[in-house]
N, C-alpha and C positions, 0 to 999 in steps of 0.2 A: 504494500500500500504506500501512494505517495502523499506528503505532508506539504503543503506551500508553504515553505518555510521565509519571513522579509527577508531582505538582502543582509538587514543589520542583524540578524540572528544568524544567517550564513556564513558571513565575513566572521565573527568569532568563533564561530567552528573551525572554520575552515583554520583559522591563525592559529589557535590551540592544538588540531592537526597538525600541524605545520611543525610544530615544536614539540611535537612526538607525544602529544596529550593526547585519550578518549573526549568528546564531549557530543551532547546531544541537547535539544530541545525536549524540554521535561513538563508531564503535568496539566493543569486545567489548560494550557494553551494547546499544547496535540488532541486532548480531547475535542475542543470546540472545534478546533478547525478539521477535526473528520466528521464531526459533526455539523459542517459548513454554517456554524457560527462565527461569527467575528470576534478574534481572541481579544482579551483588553491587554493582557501583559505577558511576556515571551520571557521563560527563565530557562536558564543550562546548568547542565550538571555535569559534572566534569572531575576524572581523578586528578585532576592536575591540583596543588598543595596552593591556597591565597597568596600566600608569596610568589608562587610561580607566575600564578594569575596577572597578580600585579607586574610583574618584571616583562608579559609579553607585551599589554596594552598602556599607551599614552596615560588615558586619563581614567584613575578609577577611585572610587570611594569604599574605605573600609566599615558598611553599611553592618558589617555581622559576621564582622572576620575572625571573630570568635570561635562561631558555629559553620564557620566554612564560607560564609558568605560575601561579595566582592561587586559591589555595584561598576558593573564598565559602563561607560559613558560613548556611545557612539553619535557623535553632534548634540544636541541637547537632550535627545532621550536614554534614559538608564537602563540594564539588562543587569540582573540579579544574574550573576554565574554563580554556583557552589558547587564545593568540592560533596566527590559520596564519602557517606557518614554513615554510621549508625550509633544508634541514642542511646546512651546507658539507661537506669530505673529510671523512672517518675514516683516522686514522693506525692505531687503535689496534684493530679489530672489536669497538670499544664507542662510541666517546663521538666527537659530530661537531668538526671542530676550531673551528666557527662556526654561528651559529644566526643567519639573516637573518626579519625578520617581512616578512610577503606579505601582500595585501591578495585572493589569488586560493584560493578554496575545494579548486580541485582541486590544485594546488599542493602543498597541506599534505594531501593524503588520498594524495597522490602517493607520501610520504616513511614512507606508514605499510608493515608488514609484508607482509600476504597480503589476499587481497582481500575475503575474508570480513568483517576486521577494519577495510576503507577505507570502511563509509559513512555517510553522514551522515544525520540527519532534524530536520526542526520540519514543526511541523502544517501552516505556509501552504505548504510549497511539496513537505513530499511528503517521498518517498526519493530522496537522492542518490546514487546509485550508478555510478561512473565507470567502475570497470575487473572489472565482473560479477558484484559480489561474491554480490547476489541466486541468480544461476545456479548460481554454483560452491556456494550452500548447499543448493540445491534439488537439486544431483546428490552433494552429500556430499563435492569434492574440499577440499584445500587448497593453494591456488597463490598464487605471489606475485606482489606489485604489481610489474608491469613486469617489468625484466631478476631473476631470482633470485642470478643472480651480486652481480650491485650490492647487492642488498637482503641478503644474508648479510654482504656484506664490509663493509656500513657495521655491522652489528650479529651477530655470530657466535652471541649466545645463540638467535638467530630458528631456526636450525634445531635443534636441542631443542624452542622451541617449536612447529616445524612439526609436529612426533611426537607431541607434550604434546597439542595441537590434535586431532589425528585421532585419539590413544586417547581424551581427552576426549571428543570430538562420534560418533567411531565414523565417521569419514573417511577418506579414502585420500588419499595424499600424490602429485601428479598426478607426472608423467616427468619436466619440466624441472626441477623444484623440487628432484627424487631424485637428479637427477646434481649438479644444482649443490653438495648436498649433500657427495654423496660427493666433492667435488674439493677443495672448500674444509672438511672435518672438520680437520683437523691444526690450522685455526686457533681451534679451541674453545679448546686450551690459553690463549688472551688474555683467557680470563672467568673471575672470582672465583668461586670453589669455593662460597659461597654462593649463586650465581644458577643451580649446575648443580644445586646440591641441590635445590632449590625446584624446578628443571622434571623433574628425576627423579621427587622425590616428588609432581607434582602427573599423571605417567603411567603412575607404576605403583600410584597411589589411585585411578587412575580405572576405570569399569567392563569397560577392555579394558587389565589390565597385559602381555597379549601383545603389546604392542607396544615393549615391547623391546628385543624384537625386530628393527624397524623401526631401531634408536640401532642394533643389532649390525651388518645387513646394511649399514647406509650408512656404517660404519665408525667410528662416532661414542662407542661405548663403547670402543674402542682406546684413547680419551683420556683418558676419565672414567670408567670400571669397567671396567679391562685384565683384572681377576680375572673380568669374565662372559665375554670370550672366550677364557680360560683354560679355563672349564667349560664353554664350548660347544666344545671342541676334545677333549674327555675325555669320552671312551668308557667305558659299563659294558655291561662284559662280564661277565653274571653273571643267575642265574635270580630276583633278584628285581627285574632292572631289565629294560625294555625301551625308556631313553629314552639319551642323552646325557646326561651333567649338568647341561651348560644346560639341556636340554628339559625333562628332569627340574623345574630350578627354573621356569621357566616355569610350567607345569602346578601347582605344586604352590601357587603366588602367586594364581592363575586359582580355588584351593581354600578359599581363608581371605577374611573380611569386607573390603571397603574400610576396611583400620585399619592405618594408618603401622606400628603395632608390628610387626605381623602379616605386610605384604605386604613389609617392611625384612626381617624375621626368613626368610622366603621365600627372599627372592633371596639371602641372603645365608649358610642354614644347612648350603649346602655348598660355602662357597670352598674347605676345605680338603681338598678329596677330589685334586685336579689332583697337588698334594703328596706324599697319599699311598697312593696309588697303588699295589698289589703285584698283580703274576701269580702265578697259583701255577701248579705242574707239570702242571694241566688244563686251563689256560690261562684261567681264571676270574678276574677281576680282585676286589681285596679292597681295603677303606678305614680300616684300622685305626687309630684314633686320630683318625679326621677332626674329630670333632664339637670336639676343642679346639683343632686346626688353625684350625678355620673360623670359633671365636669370635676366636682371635690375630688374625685376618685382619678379622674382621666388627667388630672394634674398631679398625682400623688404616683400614680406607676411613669407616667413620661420623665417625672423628676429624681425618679427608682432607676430609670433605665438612662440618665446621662441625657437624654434628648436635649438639643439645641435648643438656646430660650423659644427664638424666632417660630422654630417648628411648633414646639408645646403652647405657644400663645396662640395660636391659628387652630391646633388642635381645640383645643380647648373652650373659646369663644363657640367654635362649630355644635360642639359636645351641647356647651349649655344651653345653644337657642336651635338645636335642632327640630325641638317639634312648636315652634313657634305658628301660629295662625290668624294674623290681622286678618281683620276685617277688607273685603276688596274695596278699600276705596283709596284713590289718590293721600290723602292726607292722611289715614292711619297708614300705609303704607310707608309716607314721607317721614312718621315717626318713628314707627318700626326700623327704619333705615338707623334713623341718629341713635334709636337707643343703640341695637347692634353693633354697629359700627359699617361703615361702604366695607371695608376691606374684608367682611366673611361673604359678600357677594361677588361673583356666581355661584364661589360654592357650596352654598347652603342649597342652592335650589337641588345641585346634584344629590347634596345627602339628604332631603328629602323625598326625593323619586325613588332614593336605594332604599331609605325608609318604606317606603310606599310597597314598593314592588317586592320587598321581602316578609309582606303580612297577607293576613287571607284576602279574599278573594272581594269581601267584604266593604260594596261601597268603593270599592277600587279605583274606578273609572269616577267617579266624583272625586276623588282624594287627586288624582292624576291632573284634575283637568282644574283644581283650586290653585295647583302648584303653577302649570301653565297661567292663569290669569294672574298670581302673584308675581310671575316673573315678566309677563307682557306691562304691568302696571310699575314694576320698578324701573325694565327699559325705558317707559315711556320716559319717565323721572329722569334719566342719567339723558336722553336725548335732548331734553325740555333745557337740560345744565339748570333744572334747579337746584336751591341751598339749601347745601345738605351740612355745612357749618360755618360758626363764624366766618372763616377764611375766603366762603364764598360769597358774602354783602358785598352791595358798592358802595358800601362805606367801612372806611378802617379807623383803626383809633389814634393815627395822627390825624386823620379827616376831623374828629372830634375835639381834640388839643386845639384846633386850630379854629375851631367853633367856640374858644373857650374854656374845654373844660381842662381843668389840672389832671397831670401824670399821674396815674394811682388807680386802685382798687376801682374806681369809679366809671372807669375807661371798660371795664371788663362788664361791668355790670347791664353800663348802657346796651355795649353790644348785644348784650346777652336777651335784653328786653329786645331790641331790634330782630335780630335773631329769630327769636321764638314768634315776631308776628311774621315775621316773611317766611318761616315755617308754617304756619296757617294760611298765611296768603302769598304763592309766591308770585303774587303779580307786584306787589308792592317791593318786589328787590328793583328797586330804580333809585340815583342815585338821589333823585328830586325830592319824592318822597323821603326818603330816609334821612337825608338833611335835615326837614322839615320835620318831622317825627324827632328827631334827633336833638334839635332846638327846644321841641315841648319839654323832652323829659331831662334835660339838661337844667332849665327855669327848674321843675319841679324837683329836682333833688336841690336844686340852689336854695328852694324855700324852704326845704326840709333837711338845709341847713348840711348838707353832705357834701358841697363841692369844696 
């Protein structure tokens, strides 16, 4: 089988050749690319010793010359080459307690993940593939090198990425791999809540976030999102649902773009339902007040998991007014705007549709077609360039300085009464009017002694 390997990944083969080294193209890059994906990053492995490394190419950075590793630099993009190694114990289900360099290829393909991920290429000699990884991509599994016991225990983030893997590629996680899983999940707690954010977010951005799913069944969000089997254990009981909560979220993640905000704001716009929870005397279950519940909560795990302020504040706002339902009229609408904020729009309308579309059947197409006319009535709104904040009057508060009134607290105020009437009426945002308006209530705080 042939690998299209760049040029800049060739030329350091071939140079390490050259000087009487093995090396090859290793890992998630040969996979994708027999998989006619687009690799994001091209590493080599090579017996050649970091020092050798360094003494063939111009320019390289000691990235992890510790553990064999030798960033070259071919113009301004870098290529991870490492020496084969094999990893002494793992005390910790992260970090080996020794790294031996080996001069033996399967060796160090030995000590990698799953086998998808163990093979090697250069042009003279072909695809290396030791332990099937070719097969297991050609029937879609994901199984790992050797024992899976061993290979989770030296590295505990590997099973998250066995999940991340098979949402990503659209794979199935083979039997031995699934229990070794499920035996050893309790030791995820040994991995930085950074490395579990990253393989979360890189399974439920991918084009199957049903999978999980797949983190629930093998017991793996017990550790790291105990709130999603909170909601997959809560039952609605009620004619506009016909799922679970989880299932519910599921579904409704499955309904919105591959977009962090989006598919976060998903899984996360009903933690607070488990909460709160009421039966009534029909025996219909009711959610009252979730929606702030579940921002409380949808702020409390994004701040668990390291997430980006920026990310978590977008999240968040979404969470808490996602089941918001003004009235269809211009002006409740204009106000719903300011409470909110412009910046959760459009995508609130998305996580209301995903809402929509993941309950029963119930009333469907009226719930479908409120969302439609709440978002034809906000277009209208942003086409119209009505004001939607101070910022947007034609008049500002040196306008008003210059009217007379003193620097201070007062300046804010006026506007603020301004403001909320061209919020009511935005025909009066002219600059004439507001002058004029602006003059009255300038007199009257003057009389009531506040300028």
């Amino acid at each position: 089988m042939r690998v299209e390997l760049p040029k800049e990944v060739k030329r350091i083969i071939d140079m390490l050749h050259n000087h009487g080294h093995e090396a090859y193209a290793v890992g998630g890059a040969v996979r994708d690319a027999i998989l006619g994906r687009e690799p994001k990053d091209w590493d080599i492995t090579t017996n050649a010793f970091p020092q050798e490394i360094k003494s063939i190419f111009n320019k390289t950075i000691d990235t992890g010359i510790e553990h064999g590793t030798v960033t070259v630099l071919m113009g301004k993009v870098g290529y991870e080459v490492t020496t084969y190694r094999i990893d002494g114990e793992y005390f910790d289900s992260r970090h080996p307690s020794s790294v031996e360099f080996t001069g033996n290829l399967k060796e160090d393909l030995l000590r990698r993940d799953f086998t998808i991920n163990a093979m090697a290429y250069n042009d003279s000699e072909g695809l290396v593939d030791e332990f099937g990884g070719l097969s297991d991509l050609r029937n879609g599994v994901i199984r790992c090198v050797g024992n899976a016991r061993e290979r989770f225990t030296e590295d505990a983030l590997r099973m998250l990425r066995a999940v991340r893997f098979s949402a990503q590629l659209g794979f199935s996680v083979d039997d031995e791999t699934k229990e070794a899983i499920e035996e050893l999940a309790p030791s995820i707690v040994n991995i930085s809540s950074e490395r579990i954010r990253d393989e979360l977010l890189k399974t439920i951005e991918s084009d199957n976030p049903r999978h999980i799913l797949e983190l629930y069944n093998l017991g793996l969000t017990k550790y790291i999102l105990p709130e999603f089997d909170e909601m997959m254990k809560c039952e609605q009981n009620s004619k506009h649902h016909m799922y679970s909560v989880g299932m519910h979220t599921v579904i409704s993640m499955e309904n919105v773009p591959s977009n962090r905000v989006l598919r976060l704001t998903m899984l996360l716009h009903d933690t607070g339902k488990p909460k709160s929870k009421t039966t009534d005397k029909e025996g219909y279950n009711h959610f009252y007040g979730h929606p702030v519940e579940s921002a409380r909560i949808a702020n409390d795990v994004l701040r668990r998991l390291k997430m980006d302020n920026a990310t978590r504040k977008k999240v968040v706002r979404l969470v808490r007014y996602h089941d918001e339902r003004p009235k269809l009229e211009e002006k409740k609408v204009r106000h719903k705007i300011v409470d909110i904020g412009i910046g959760a729009f459009p995508d609130l309308f998305a996580v209301n549709r995903a809402d929509t579309l993941a309950q029963s059947e119930y009333k469907r197409e009226e719930k479908l077609a409120y969302i439609d006319g709440f978002e034809a009535i906000y277009n209208s709104i942003i086409e119209k360039n009505q004001a939607l904040c101070i910022g947007d009057l034609k008049i500002t508060g040196s306008d008003l300085i210059k009217m007379g009134l003193k620097e201070g607290p007062l300046v804010g105020k006026v506007l603020k009464e301004l403001f909320d009437e061209v919020l009511n009426n935005p025909e009066k945002n002219n600059k004439e009017y507001l002058r004029d308006r602006a003059g009255k209530l300038i007199r009257k705080h003057g009389e009531n002694n506040e300028c």
